[in-house]
PyMOL Python script that loads the backbone (N, CA, C, O; Angstrom):
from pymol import cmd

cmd.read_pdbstr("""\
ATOM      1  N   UNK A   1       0.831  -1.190   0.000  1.00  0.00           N
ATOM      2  CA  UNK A   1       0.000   0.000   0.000  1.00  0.00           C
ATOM      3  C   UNK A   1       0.875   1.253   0.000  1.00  0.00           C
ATOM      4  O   UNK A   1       2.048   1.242   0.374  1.00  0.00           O
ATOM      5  N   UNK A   2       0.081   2.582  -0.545  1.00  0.00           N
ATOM      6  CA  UNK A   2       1.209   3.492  -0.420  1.00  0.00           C
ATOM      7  C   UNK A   2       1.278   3.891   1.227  1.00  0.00           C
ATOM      8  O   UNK A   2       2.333   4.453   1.523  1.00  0.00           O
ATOM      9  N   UNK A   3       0.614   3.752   2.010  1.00  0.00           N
ATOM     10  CA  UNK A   3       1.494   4.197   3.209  1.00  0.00           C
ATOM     11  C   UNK A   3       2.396   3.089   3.827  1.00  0.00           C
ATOM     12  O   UNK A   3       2.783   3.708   4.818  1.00  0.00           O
ATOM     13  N   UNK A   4       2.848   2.163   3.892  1.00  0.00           N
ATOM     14  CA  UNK A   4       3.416   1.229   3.714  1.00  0.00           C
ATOM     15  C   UNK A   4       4.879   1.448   3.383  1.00  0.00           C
ATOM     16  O   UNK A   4       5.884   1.390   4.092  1.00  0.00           O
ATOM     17  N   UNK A   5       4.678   1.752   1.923  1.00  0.00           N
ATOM     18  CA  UNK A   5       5.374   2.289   0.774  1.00  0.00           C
ATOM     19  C   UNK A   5       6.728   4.145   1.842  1.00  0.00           C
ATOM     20  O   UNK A   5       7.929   4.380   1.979  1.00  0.00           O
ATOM     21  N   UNK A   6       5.264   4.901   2.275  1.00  0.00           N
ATOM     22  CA  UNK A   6       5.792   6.038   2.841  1.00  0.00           C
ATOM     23  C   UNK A   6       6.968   5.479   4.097  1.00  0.00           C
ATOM     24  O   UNK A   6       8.192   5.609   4.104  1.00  0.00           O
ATOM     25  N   UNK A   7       6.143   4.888   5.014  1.00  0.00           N
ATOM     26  CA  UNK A   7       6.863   4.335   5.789  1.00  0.00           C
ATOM     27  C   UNK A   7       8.328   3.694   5.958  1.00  0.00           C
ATOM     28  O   UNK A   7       9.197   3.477   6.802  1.00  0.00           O
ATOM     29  N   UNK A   8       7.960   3.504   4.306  1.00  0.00           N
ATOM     30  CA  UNK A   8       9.388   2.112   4.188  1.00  0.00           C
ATOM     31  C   UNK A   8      10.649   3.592   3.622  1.00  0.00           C
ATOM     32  O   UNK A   8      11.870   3.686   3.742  1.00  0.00           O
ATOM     33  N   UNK A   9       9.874   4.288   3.168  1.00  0.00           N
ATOM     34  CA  UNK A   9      11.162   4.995   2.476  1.00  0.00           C
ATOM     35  C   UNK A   9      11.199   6.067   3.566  1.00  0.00           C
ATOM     36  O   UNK A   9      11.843   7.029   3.150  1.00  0.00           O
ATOM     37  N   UNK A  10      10.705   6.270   4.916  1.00  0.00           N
ATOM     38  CA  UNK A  10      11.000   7.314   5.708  1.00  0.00           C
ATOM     39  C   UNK A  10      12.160   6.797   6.923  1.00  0.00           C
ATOM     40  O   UNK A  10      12.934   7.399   7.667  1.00  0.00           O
ATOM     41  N   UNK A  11      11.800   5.250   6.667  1.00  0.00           N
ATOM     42  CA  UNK A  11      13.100   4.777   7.024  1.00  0.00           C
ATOM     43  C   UNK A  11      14.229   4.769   7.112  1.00  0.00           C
ATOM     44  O   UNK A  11      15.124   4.871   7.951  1.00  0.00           O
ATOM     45  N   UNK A  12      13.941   4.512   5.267  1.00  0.00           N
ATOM     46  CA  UNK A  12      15.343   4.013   5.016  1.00  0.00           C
ATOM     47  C   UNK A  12      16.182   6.056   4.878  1.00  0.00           C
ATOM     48  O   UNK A  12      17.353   6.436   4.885  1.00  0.00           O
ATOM     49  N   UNK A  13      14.970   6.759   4.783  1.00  0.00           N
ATOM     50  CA  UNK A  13      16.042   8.155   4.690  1.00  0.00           C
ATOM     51  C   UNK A  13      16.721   8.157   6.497  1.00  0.00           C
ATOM     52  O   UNK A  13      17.918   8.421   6.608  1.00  0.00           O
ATOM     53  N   UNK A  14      16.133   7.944   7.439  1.00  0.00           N
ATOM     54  CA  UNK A  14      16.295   7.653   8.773  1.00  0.00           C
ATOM     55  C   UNK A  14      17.643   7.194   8.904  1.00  0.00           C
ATOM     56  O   UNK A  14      18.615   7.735   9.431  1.00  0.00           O
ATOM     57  N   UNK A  15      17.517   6.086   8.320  1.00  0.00           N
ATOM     58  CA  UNK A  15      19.185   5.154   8.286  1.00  0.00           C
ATOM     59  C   UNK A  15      20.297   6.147   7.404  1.00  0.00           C
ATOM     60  O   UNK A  15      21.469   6.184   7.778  1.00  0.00           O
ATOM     61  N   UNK A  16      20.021   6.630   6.680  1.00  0.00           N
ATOM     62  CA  UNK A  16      20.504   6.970   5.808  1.00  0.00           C
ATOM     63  C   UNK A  16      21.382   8.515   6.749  1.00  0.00           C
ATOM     64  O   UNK A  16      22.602   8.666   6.820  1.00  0.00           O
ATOM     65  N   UNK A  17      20.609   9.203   7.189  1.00  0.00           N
ATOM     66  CA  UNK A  17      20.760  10.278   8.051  1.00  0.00           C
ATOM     67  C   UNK A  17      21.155   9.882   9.326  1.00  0.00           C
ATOM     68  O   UNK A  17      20.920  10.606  10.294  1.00  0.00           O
ATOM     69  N   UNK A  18      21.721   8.830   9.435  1.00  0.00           N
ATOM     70  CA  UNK A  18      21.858   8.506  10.863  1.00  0.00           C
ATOM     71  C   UNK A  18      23.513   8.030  10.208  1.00  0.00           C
ATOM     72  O   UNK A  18      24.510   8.690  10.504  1.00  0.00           O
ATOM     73  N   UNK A  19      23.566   7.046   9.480  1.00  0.00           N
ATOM     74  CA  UNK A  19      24.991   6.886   8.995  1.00  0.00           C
ATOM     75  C   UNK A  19      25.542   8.234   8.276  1.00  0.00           C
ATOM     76  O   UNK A  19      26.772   8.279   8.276  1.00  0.00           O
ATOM     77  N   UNK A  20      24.940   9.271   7.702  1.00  0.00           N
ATOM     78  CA  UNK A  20      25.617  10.593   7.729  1.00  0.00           C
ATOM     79  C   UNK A  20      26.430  11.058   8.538  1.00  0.00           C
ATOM     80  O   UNK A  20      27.649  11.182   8.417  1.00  0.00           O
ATOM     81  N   UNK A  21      25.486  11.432   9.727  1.00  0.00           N
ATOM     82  CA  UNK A  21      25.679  11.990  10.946  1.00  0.00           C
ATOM     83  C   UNK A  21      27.050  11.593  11.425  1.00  0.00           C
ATOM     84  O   UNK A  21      28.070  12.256  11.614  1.00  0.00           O
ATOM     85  N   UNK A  22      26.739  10.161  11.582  1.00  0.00           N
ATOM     86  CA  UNK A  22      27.978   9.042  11.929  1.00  0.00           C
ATOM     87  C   UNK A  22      29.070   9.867  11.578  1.00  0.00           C
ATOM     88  O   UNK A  22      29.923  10.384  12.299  1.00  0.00           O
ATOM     89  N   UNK A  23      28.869   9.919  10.056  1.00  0.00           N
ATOM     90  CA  UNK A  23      30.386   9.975   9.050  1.00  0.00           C
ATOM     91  C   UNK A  23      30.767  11.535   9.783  1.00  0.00           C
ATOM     92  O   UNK A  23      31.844  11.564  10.377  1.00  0.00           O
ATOM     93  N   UNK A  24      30.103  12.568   9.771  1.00  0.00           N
ATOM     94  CA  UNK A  24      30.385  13.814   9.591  1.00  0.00           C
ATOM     95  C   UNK A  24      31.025  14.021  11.192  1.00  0.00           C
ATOM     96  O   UNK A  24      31.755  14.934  11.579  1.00  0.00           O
ATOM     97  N   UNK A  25      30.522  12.922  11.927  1.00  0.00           N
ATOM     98  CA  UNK A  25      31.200  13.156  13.831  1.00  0.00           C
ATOM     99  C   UNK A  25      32.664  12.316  13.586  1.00  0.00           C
ATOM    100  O   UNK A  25      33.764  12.315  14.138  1.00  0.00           O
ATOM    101  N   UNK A  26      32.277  11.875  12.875  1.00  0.00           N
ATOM    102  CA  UNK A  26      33.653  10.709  12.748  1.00  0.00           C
ATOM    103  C   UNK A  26      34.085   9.874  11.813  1.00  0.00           C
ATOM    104  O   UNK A  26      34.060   8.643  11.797  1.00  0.00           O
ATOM    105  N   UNK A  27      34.505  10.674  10.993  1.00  0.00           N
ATOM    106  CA  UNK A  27      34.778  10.195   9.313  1.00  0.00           C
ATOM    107  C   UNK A  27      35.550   9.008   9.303  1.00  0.00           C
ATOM    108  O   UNK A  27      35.254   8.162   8.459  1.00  0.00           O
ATOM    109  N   UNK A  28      36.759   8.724  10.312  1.00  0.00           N
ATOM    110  CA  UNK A  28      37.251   7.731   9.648  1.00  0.00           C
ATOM    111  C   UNK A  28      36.699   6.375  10.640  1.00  0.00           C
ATOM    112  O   UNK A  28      37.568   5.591  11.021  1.00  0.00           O
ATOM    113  N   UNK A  29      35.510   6.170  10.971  1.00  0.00           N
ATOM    114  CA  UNK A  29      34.745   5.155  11.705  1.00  0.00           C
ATOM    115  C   UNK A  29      33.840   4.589  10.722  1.00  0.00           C
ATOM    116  O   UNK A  29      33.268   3.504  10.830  1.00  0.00           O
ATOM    117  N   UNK A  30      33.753   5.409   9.752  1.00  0.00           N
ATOM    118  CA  UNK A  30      32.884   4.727   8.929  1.00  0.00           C
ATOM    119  C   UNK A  30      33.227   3.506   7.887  1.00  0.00           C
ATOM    120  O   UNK A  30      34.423   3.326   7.658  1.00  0.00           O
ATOM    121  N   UNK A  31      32.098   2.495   7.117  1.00  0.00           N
ATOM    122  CA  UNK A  31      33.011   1.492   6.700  1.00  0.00           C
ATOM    123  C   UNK A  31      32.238   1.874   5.302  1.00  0.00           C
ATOM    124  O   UNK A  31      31.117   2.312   5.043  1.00  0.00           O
ATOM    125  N   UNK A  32      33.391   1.494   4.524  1.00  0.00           N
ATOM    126  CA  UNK A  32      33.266   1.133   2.750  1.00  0.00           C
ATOM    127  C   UNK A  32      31.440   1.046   2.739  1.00  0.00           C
ATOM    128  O   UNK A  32      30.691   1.920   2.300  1.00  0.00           O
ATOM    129  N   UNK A  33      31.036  -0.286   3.363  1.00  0.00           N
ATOM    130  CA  UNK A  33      29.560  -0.773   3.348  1.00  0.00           C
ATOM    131  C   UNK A  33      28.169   0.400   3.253  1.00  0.00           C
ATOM    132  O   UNK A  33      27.236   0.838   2.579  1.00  0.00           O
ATOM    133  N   UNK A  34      28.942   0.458   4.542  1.00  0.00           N
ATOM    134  CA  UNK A  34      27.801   2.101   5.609  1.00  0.00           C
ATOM    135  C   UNK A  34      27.967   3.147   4.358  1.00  0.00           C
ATOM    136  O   UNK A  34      27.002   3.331   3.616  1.00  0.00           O
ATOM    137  N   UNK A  35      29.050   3.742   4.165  1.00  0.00           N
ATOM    138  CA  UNK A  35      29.180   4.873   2.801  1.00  0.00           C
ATOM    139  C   UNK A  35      28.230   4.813   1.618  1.00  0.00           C
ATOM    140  O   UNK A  35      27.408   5.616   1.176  1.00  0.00           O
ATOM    141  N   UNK A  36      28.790   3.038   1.083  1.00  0.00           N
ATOM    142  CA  UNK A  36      27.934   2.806  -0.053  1.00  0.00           C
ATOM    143  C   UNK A  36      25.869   2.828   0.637  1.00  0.00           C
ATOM    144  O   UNK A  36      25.098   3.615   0.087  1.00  0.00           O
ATOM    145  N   UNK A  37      25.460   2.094   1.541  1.00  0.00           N
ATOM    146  CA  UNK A  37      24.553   2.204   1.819  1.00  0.00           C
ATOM    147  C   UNK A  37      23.572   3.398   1.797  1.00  0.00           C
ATOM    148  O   UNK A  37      22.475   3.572   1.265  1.00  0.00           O
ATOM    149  N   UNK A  38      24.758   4.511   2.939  1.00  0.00           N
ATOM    150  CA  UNK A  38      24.335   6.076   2.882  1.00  0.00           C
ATOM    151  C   UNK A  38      23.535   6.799   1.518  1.00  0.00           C
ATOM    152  O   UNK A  38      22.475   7.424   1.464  1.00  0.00           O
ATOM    153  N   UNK A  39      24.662   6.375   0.312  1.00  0.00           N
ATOM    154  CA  UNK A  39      24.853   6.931  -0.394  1.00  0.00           C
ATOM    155  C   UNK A  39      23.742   6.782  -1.582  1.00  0.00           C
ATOM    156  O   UNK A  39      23.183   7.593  -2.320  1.00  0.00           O
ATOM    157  N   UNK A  40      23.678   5.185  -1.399  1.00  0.00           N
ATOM    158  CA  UNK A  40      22.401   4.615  -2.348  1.00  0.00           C
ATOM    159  C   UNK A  40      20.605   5.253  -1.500  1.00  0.00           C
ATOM    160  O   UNK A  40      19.621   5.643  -2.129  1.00  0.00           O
ATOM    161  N   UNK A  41      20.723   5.164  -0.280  1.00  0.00           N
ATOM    162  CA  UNK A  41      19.538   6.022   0.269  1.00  0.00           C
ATOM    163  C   UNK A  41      19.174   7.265   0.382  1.00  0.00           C
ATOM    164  O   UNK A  41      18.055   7.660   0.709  1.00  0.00           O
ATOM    165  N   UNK A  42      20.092   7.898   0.119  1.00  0.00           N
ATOM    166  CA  UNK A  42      20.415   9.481  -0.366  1.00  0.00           C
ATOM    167  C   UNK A  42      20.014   9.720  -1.570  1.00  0.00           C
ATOM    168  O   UNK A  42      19.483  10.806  -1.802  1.00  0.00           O
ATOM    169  N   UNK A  43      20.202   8.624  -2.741  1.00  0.00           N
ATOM    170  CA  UNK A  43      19.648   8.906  -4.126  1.00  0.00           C
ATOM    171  C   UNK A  43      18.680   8.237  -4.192  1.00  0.00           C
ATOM    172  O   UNK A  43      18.094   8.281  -5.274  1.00  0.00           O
ATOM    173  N   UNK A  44      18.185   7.483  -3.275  1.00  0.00           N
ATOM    174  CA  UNK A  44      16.466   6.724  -3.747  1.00  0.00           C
ATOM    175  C   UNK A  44      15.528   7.636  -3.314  1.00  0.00           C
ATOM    176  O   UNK A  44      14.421   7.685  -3.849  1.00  0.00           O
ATOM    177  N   UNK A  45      15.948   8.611  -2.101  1.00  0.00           N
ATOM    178  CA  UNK A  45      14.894   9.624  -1.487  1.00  0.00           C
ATOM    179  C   UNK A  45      15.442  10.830  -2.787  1.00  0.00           C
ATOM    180  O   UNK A  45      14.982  11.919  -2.445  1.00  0.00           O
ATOM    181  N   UNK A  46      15.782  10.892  -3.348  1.00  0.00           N
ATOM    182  CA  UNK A  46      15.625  12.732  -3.629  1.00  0.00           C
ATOM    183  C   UNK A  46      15.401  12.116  -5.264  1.00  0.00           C
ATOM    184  O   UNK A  46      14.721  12.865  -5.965  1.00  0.00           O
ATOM    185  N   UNK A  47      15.964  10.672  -6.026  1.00  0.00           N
ATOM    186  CA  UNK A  47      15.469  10.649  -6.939  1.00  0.00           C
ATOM    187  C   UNK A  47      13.988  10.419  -6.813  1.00  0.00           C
ATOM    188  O   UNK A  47      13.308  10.652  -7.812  1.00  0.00           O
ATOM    189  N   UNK A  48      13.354   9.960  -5.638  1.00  0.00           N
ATOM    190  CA  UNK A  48      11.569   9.849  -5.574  1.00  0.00           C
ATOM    191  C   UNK A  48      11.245  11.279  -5.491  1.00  0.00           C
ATOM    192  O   UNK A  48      10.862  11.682  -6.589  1.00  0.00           O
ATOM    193  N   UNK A  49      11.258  12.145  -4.636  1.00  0.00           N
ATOM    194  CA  UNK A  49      11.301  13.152  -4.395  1.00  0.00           C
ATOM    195  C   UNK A  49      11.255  14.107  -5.580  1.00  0.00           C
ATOM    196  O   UNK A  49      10.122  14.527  -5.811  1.00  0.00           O
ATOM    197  N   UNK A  50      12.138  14.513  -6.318  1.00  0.00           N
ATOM    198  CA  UNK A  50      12.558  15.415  -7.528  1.00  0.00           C
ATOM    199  C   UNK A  50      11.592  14.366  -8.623  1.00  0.00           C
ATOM    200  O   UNK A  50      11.536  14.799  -9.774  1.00  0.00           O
ATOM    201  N   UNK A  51      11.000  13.323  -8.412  1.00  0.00           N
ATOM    202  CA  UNK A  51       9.942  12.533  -9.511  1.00  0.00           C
ATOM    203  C   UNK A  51       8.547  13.264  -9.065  1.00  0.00           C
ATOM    204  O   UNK A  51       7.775  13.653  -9.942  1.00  0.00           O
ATOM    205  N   UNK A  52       8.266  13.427  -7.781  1.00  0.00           N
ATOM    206  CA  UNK A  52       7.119  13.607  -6.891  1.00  0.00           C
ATOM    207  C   UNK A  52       7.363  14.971  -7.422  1.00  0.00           C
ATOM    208  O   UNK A  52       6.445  15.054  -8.238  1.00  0.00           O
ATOM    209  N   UNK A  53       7.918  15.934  -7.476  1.00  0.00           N
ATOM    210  CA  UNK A  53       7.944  17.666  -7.450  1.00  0.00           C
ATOM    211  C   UNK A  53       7.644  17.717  -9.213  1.00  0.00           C
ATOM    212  O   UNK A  53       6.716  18.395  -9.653  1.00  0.00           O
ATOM    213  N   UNK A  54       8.398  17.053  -9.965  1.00  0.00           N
ATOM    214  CA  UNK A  54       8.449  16.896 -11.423  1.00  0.00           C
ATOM    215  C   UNK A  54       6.468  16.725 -11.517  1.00  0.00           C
ATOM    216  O   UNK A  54       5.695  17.028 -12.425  1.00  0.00           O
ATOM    217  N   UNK A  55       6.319  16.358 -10.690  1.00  0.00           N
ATOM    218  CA  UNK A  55       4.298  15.827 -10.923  1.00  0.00           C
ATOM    219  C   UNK A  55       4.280  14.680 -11.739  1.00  0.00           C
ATOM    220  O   UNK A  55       3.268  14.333 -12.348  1.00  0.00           O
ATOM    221  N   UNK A  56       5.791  13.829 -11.798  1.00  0.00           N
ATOM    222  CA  UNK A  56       5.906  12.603 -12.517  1.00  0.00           C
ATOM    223  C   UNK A  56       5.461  12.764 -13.890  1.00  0.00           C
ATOM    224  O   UNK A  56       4.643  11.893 -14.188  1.00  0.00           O
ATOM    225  N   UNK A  57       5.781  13.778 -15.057  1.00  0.00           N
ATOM    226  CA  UNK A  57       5.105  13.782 -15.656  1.00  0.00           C
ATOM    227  C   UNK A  57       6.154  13.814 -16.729  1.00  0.00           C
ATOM    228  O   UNK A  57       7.060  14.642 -16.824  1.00  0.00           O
ATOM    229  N   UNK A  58       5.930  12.889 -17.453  1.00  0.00           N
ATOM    230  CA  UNK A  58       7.069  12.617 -18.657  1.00  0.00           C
ATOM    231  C   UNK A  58       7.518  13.703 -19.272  1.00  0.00           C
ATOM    232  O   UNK A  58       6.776  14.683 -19.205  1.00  0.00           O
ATOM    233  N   UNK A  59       8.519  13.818 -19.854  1.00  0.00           N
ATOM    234  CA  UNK A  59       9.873  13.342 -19.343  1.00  0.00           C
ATOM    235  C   UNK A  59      10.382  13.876 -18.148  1.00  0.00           C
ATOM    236  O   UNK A  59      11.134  13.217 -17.431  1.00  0.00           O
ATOM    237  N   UNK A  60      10.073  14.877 -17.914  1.00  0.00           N
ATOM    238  CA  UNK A  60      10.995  15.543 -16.624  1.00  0.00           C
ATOM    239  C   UNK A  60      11.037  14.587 -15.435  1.00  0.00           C
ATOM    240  O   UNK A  60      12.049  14.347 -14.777  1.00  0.00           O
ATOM    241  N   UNK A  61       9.586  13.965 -15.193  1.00  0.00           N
ATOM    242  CA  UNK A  61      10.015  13.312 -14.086  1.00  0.00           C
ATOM    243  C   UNK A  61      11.352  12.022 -13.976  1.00  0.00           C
ATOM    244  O   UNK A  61      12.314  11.883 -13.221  1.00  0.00           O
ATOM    245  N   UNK A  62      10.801  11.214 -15.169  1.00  0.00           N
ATOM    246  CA  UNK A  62      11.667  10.131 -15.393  1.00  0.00           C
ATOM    247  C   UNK A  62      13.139  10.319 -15.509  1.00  0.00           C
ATOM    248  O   UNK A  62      14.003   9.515 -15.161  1.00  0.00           O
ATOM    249  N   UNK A  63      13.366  11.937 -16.251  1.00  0.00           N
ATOM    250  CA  UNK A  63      14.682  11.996 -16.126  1.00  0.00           C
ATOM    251  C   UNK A  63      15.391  12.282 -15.002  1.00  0.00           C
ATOM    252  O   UNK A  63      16.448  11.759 -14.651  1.00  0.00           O
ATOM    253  N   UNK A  64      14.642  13.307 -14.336  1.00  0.00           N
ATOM    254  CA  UNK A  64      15.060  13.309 -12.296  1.00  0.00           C
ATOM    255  C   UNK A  64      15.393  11.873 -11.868  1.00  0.00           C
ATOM    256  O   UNK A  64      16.470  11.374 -11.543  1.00  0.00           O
ATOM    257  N   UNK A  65      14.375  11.442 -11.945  1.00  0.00           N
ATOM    258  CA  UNK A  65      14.560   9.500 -11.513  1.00  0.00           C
ATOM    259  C   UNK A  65      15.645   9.027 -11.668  1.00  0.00           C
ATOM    260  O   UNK A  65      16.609   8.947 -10.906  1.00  0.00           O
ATOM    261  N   UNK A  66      15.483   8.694 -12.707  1.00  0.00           N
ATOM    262  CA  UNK A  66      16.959   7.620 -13.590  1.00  0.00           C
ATOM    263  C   UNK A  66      18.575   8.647 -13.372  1.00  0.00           C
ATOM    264  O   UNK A  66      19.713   8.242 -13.131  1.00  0.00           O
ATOM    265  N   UNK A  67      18.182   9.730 -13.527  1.00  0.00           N
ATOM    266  CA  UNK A  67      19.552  11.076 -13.151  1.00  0.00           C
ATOM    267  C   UNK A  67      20.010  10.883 -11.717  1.00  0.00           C
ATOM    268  O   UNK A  67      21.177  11.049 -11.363  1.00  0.00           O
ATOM    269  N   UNK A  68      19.048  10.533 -10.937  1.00  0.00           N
ATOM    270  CA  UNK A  68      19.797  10.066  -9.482  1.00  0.00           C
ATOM    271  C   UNK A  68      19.961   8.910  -9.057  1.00  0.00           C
ATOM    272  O   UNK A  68      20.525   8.723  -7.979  1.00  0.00           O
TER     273      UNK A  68
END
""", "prot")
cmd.dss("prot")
cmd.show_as("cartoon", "prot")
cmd.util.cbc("prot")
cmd.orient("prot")
């Protein structure tokens, strides 16, 4: 369902902002893994996001999407 859906990705920005944080108090604690993780949840929220503001509406949205 989409709240479900909301939930799952308010999460994962959660995690995502939490291994930031991590990095920015203490850069060299962080691992290869955590970075890549950060980094992929950082572009699933703002490529949904910049799709959602686009009004998803071809092309602009799709290219926001696939661009992040």
């Amino acid at each position: 369902t989409v709240l479900k859906e909301f939930e799952r990705g308010f999460k994962d920005a959660r995690e995502g902002q939490y291994i930031d944080t991590k990095l920015k108090s203490k850069p060299t604690s962080i691992t290869y893994e955590e970075m890549n993780q950060c980094y992929k949840k950082y572009r699933s929220v703002m490529g949904t996001a910049g799709k959602n503001m686009a009004l998803a509406r071809r092309p602009l949205g799709e290219i926001f999407y696939l661009g992040m």
